[in-house]
KESE-737966 format. One record per residue: residue number from 1; x, y, z of N, C-alpha, C, CB in turn. Coordinates in Angstrom, 2 decimals. Atoms other than C-alpha are relative to their C-alpha. Glycine has a CB too. Layout:
BEGIN
<pos: NUM&nX: X&nY: Y&nZ: Z&caX: X&caY: Y&caZ: Z&cX: X&cY: Y&cZ: Z&cbX: X&cbY: Y&cbZ: Z>
...
END
This chain:
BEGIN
<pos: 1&nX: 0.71&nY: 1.09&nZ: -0.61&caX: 12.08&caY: 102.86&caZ: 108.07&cX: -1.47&cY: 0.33&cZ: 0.11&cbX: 0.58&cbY: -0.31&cbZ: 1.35>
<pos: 2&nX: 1.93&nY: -0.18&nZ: 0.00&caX: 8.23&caY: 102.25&caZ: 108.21&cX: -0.15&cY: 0.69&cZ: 1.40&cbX: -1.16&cbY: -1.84&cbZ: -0.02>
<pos: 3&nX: 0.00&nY: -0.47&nZ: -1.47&caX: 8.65&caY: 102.84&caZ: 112.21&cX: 0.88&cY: 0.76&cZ: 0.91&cbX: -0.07&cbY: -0.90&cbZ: 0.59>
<pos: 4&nX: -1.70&nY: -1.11&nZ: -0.40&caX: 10.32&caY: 105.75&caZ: 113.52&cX: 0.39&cY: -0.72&cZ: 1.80&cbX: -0.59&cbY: 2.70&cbZ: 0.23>
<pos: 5&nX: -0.22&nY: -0.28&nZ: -1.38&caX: 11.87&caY: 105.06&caZ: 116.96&cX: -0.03&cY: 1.41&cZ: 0.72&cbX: 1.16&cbY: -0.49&cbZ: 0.21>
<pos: 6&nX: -0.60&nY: -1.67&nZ: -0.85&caX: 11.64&caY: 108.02&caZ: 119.46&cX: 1.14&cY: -0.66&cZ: 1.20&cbX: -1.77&cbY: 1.15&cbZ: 1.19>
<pos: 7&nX: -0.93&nY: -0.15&nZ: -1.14&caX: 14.53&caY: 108.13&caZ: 121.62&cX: 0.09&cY: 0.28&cZ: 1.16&cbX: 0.56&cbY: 0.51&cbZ: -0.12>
<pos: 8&nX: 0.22&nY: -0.68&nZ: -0.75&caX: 14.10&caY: 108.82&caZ: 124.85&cX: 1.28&cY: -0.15&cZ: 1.30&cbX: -1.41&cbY: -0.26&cbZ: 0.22>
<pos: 9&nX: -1.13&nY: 0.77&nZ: -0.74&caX: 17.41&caY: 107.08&caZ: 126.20&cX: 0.84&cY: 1.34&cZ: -0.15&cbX: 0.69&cbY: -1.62&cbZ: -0.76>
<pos: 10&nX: -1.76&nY: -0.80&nZ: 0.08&caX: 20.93&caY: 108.88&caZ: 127.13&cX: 0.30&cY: -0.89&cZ: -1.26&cbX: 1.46&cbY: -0.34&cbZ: 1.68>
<pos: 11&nX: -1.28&nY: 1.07&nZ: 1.34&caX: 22.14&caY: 106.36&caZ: 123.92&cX: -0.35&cY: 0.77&cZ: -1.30&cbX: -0.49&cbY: -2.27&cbZ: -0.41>
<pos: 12&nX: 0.66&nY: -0.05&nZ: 1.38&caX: 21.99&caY: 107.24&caZ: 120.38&cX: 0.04&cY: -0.89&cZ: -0.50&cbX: 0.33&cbY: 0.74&cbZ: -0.85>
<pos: 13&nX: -0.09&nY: 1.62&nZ: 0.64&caX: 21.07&caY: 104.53&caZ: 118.62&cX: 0.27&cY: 0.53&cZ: -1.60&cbX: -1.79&cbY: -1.19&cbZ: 0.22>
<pos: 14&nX: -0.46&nY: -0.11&nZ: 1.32&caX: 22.88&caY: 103.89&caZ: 114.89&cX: -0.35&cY: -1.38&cZ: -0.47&cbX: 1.54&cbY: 0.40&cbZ: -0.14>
<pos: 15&nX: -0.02&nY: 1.02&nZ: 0.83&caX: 22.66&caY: 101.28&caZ: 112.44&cX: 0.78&cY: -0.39&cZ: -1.17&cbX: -0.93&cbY: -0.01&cbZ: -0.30>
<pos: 16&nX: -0.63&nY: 0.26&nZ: 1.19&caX: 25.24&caY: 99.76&caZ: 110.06&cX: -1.02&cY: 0.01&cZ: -1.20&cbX: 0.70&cbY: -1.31&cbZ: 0.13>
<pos: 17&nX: 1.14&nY: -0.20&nZ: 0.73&caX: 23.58&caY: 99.99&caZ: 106.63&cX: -0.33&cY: -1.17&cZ: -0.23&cbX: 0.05&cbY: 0.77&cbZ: -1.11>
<pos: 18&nX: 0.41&nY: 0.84&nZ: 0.24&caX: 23.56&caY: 96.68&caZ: 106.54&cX: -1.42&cY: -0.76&cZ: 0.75&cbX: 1.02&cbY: -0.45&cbZ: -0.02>
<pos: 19&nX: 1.66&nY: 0.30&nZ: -1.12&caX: 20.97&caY: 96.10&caZ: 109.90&cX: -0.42&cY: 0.75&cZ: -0.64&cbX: -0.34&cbY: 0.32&cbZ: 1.77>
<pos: 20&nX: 1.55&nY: -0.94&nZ: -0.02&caX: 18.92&caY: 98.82&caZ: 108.48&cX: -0.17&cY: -0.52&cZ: -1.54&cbX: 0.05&cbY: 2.21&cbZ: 0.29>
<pos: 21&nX: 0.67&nY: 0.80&nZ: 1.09&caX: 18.76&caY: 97.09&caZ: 104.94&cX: -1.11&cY: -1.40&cZ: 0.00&cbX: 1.11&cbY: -0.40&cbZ: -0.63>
<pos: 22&nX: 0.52&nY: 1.17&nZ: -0.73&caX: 17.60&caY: 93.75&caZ: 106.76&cX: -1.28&cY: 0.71&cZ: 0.51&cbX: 1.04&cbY: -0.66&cbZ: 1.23>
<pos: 23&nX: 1.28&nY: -1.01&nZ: -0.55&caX: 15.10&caY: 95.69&caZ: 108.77&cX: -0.99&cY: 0.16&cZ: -0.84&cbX: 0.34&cbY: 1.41&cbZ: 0.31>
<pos: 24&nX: 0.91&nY: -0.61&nZ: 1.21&caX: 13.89&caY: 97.53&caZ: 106.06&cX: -0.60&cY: -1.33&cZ: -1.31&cbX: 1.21&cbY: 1.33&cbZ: -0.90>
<pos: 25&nX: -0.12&nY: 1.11&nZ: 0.90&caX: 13.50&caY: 94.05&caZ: 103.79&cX: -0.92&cY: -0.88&cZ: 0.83&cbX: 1.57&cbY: -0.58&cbZ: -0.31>
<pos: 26&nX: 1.12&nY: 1.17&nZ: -0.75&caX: 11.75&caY: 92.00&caZ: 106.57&cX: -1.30&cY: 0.74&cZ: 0.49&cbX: 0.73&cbY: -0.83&cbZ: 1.53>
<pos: 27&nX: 1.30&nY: -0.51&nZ: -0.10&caX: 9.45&caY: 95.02&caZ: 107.39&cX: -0.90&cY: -0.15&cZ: -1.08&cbX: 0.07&cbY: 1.23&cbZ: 0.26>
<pos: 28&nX: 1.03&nY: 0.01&nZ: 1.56&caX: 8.06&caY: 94.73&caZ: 103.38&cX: -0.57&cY: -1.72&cZ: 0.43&cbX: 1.29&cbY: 0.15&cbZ: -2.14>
<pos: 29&nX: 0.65&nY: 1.45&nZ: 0.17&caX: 8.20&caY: 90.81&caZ: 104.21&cX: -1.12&cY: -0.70&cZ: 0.97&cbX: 1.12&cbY: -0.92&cbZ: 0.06>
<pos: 30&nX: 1.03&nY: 0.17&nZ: -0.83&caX: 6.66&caY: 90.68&caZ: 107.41&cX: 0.11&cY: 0.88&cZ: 1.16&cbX: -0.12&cbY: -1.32&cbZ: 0.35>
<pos: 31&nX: 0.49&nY: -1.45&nZ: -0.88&caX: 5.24&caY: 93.94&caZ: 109.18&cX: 0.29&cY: -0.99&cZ: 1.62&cbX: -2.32&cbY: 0.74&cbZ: -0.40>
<pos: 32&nX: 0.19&nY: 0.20&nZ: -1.36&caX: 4.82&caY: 91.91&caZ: 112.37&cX: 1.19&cY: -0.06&cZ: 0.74&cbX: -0.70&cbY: -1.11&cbZ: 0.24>
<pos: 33&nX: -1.25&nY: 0.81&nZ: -0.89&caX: 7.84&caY: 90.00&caZ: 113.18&cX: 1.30&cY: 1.89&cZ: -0.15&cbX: 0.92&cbY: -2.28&cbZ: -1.40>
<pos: 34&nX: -0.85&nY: -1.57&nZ: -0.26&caX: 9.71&caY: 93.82&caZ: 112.40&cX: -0.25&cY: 0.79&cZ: 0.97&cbX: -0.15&cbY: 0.99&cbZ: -0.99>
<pos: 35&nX: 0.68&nY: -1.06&nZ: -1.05&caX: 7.62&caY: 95.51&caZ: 114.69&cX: 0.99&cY: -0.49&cZ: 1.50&cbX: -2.17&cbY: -0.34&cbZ: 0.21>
<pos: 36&nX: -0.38&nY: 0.28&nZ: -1.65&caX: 8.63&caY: 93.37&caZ: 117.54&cX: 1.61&cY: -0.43&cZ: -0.01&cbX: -1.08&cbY: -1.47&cbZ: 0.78>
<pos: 37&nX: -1.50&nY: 0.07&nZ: -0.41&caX: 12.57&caY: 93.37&caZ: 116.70&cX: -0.51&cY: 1.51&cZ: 0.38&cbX: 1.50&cbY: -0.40&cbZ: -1.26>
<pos: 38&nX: 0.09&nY: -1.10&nZ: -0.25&caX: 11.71&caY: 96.81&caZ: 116.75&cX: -0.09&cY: 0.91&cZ: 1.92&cbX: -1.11&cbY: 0.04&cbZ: -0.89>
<pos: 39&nX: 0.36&nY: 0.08&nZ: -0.81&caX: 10.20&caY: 96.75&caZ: 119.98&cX: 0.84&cY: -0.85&cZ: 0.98&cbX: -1.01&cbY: -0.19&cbZ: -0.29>
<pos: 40&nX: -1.03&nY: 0.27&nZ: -0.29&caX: 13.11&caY: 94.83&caZ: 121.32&cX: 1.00&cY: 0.87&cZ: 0.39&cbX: 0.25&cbY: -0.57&cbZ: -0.73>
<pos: 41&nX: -1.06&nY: -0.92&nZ: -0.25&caX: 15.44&caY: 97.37&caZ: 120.36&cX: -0.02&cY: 1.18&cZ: 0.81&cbX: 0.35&cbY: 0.38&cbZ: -1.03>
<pos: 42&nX: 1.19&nY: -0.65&nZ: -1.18&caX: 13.19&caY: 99.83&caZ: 122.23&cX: 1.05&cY: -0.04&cZ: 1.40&cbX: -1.81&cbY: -1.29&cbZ: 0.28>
<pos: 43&nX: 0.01&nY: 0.60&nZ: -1.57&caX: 13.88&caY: 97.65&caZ: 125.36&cX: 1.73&cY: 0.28&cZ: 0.24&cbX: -0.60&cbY: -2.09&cbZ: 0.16>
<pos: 44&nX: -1.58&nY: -0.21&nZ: -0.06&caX: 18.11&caY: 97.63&caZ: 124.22&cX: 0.02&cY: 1.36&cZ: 0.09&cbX: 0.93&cbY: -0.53&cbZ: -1.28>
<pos: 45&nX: -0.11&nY: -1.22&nZ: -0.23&caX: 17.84&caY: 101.41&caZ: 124.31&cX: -0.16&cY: 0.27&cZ: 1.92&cbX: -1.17&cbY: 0.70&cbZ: -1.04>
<pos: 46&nX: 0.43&nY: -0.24&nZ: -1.70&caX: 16.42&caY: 101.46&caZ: 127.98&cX: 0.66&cY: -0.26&cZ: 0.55&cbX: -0.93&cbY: -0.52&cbZ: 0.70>
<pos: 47&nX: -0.78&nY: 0.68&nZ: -0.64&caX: 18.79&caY: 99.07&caZ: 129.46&cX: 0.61&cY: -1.23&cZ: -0.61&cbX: -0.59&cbY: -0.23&cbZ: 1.00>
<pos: 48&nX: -1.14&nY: 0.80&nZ: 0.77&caX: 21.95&caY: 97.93&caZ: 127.19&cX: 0.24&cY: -1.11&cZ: 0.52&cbX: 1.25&cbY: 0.60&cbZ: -0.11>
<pos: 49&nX: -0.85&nY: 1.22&nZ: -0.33&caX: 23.46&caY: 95.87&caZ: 129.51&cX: -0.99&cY: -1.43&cZ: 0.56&cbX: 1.13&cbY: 0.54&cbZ: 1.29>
<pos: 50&nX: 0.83&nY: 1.70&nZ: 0.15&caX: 20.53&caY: 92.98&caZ: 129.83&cX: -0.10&cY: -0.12&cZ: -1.04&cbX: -1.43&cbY: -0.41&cbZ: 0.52>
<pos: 51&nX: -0.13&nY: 1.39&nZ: 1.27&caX: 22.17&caY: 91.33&caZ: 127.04&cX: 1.10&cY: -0.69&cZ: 0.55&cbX: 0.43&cbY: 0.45&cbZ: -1.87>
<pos: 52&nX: -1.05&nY: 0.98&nZ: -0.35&caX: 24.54&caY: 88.95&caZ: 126.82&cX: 1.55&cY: 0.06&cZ: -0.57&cbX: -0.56&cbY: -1.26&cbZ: -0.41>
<pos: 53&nX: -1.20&nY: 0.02&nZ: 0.12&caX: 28.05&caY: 89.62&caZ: 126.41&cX: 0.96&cY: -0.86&cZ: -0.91&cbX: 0.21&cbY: -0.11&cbZ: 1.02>
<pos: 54&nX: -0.85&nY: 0.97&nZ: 0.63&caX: 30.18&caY: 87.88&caZ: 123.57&cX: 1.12&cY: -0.14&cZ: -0.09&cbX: -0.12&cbY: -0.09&cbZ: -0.88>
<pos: 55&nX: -0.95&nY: 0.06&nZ: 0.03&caX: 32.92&caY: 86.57&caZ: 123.01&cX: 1.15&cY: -0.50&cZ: -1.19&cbX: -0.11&cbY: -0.40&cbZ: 0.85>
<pos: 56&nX: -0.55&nY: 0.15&nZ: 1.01&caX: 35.69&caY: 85.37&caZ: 121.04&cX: 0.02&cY: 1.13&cZ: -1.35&cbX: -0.49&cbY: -1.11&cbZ: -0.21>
<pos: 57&nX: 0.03&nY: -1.21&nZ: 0.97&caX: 35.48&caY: 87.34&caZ: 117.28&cX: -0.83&cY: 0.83&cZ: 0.40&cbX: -0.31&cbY: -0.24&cbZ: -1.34>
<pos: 58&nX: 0.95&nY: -0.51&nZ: -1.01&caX: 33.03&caY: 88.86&caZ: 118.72&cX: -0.07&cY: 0.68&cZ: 0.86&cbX: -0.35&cbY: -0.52&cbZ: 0.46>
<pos: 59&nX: -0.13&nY: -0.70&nZ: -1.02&caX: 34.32&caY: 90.20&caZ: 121.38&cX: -0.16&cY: 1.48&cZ: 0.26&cbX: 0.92&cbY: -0.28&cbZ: 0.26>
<pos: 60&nX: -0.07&nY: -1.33&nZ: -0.56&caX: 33.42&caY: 93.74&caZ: 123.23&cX: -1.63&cY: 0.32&cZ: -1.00&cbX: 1.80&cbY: 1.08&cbZ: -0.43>
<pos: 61&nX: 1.18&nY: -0.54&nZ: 0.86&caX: 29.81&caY: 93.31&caZ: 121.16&cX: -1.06&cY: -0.82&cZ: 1.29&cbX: -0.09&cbY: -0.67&cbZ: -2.09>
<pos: 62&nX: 0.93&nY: 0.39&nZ: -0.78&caX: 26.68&caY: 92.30&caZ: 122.60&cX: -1.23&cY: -0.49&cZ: -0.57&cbX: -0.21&cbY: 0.92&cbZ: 0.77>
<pos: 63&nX: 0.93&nY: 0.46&nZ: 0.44&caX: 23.71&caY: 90.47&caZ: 121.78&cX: -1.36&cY: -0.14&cZ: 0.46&cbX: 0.38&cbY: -0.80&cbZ: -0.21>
<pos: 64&nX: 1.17&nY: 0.14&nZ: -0.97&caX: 19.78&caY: 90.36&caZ: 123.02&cX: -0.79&cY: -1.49&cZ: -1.60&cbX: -1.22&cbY: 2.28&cbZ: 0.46>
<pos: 65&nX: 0.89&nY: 0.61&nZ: 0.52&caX: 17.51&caY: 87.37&caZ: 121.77&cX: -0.86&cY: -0.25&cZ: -0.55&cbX: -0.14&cbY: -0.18&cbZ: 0.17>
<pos: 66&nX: 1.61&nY: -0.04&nZ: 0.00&caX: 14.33&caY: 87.61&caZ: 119.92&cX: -0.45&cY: -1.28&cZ: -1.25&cbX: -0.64&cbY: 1.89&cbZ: -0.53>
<pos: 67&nX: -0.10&nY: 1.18&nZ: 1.11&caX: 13.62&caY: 84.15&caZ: 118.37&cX: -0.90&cY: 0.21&cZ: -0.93&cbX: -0.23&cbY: -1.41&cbZ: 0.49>
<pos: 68&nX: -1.42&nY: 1.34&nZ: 0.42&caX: 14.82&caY: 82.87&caZ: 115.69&cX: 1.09&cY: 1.13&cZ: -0.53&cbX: -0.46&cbY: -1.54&cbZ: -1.72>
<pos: 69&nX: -0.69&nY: -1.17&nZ: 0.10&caX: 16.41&caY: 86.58&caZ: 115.60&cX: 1.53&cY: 0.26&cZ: 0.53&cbX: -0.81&cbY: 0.81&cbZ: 0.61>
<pos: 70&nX: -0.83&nY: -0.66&nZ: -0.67&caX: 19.26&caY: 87.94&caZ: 117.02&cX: 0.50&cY: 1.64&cZ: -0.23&cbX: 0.94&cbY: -0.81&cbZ: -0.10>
<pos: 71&nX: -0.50&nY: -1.59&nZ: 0.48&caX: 20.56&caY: 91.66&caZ: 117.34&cX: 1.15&cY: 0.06&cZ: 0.56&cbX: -0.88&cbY: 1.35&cbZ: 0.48>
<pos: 72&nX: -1.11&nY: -0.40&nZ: -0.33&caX: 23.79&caY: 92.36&caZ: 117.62&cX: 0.46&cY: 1.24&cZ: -0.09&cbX: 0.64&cbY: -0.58&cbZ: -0.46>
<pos: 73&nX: -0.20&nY: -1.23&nZ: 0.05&caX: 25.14&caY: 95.69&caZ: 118.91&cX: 1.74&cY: 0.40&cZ: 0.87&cbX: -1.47&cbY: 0.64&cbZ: 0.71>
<pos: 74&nX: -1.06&nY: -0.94&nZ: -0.66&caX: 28.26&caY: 97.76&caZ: 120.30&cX: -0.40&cY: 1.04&cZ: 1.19&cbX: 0.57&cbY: 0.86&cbZ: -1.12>
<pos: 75&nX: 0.45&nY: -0.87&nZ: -0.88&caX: 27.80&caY: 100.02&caZ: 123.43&cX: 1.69&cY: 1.06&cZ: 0.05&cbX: -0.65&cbY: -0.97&cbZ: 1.60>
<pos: 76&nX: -1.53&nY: -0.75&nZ: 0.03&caX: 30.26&caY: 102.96&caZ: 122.77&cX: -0.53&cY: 0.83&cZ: 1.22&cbX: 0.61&cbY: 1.04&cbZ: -1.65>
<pos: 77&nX: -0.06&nY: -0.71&nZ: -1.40&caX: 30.62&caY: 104.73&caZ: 126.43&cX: 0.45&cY: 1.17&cZ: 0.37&cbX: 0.60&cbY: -0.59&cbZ: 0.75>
<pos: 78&nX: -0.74&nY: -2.06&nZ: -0.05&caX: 32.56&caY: 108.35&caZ: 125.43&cX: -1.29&cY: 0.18&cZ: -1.04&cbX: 2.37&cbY: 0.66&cbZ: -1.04>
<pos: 79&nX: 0.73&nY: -0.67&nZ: 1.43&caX: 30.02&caY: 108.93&caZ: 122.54&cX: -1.55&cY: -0.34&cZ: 0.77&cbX: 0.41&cbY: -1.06&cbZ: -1.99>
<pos: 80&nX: 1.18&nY: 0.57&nZ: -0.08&caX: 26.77&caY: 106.98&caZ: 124.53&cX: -0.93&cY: 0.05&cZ: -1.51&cbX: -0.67&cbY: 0.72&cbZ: 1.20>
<pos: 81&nX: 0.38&nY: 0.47&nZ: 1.07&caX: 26.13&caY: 105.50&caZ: 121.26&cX: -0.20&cY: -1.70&cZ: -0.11&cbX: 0.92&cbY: 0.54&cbZ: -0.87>
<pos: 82&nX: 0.39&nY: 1.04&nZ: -0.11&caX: 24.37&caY: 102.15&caZ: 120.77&cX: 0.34&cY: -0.22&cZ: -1.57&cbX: -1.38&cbY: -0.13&cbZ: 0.64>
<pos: 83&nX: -0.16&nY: -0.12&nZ: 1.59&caX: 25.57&caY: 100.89&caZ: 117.00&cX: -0.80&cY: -1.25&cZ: -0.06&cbX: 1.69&cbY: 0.00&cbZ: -0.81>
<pos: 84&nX: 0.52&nY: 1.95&nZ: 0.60&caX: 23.19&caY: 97.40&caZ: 115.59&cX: 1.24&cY: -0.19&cZ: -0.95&cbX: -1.97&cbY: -0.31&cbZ: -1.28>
<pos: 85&nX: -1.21&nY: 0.83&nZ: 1.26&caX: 25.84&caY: 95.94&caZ: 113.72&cX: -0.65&cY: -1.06&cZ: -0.98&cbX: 1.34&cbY: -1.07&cbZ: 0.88>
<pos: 86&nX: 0.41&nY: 1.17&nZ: 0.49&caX: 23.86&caY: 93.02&caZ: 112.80&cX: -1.67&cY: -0.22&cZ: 0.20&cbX: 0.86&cbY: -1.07&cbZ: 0.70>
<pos: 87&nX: 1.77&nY: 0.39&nZ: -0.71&caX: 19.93&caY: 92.05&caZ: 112.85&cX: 0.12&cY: -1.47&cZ: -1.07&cbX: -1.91&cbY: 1.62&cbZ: -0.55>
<pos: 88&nX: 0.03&nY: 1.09&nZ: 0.73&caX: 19.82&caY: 87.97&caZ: 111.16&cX: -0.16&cY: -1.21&cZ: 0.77&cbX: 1.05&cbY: -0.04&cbZ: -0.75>
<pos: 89&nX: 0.41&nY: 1.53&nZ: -0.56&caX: 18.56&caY: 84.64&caZ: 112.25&cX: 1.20&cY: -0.24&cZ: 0.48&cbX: -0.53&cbY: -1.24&cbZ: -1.07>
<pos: 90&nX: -0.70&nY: 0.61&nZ: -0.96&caX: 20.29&caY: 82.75&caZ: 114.93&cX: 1.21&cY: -0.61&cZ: -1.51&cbX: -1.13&cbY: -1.30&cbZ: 1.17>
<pos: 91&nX: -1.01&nY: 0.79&nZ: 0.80&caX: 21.82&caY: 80.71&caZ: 111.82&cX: 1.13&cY: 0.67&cZ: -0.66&cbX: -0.65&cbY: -0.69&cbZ: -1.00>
<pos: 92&nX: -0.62&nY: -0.62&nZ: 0.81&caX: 23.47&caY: 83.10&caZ: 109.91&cX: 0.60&cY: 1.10&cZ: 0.86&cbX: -0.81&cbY: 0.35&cbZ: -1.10>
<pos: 93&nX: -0.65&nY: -0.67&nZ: -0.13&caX: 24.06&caY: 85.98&caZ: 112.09&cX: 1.61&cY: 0.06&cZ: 0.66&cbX: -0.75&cbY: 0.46&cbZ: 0.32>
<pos: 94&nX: -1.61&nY: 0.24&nZ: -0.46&caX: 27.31&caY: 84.51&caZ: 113.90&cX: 1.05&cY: -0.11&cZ: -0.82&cbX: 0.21&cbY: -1.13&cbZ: 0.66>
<pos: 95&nX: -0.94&nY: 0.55&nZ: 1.70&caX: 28.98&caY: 83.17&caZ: 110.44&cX: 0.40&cY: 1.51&cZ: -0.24&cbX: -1.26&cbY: -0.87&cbZ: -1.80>
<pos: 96&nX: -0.40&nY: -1.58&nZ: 1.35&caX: 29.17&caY: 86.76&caZ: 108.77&cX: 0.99&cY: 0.67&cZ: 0.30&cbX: -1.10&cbY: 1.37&cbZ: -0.17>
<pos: 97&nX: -1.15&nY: -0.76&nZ: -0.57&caX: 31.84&caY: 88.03&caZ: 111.11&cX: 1.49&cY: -0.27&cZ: -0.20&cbX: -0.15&cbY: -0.03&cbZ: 1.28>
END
């Protein structure tokens, strides 16, 4: 990635290769709007649980907002591991599951 995160959380944060292909694809397309999922995820490292809880297929994942974004993640609690599962526009990222 163009932007390293430092860690400074109890979490480790991971990324399916698919969020970090996305990532890596919208940082070439547009530096800005990456920075500030980036800077988002930041904020999901600090304090997981101000997101929003899903449900249905979905279920036991979690989501934070950054319009017309969404990030979708896992909070594993024996491992304190944060996984992105997903980074894709509101439109698309619910469908793919």
């Amino acid at each position: 990635m163009l932007i390293n995160l430092k860690n400074t959380s109890a979490y480790k944060l991971t990324f399916t290769s698919k969020a970090e292909k996305y990532l890596q694809k919208l940082s070439k397309k547009d530096e800005k709007r990456a920075k500030i999922l980036l800077n988002t995820i930041k904020k999901i490292l600090k304090d997981p649980y101000n997101s929003k809880l899903l449900k249905g297929k979905l279920k036991g994942t979690r989501r934070v907002r950054e319009d017309p974004y969404r990030i979708i993640f896992r909070i594993n609690k024996k491992s304190n591991e944060i996984r992105i599962l997903d980074l894709d526009r509101r439109s698309k990222a619910y469908k793919k599951k």
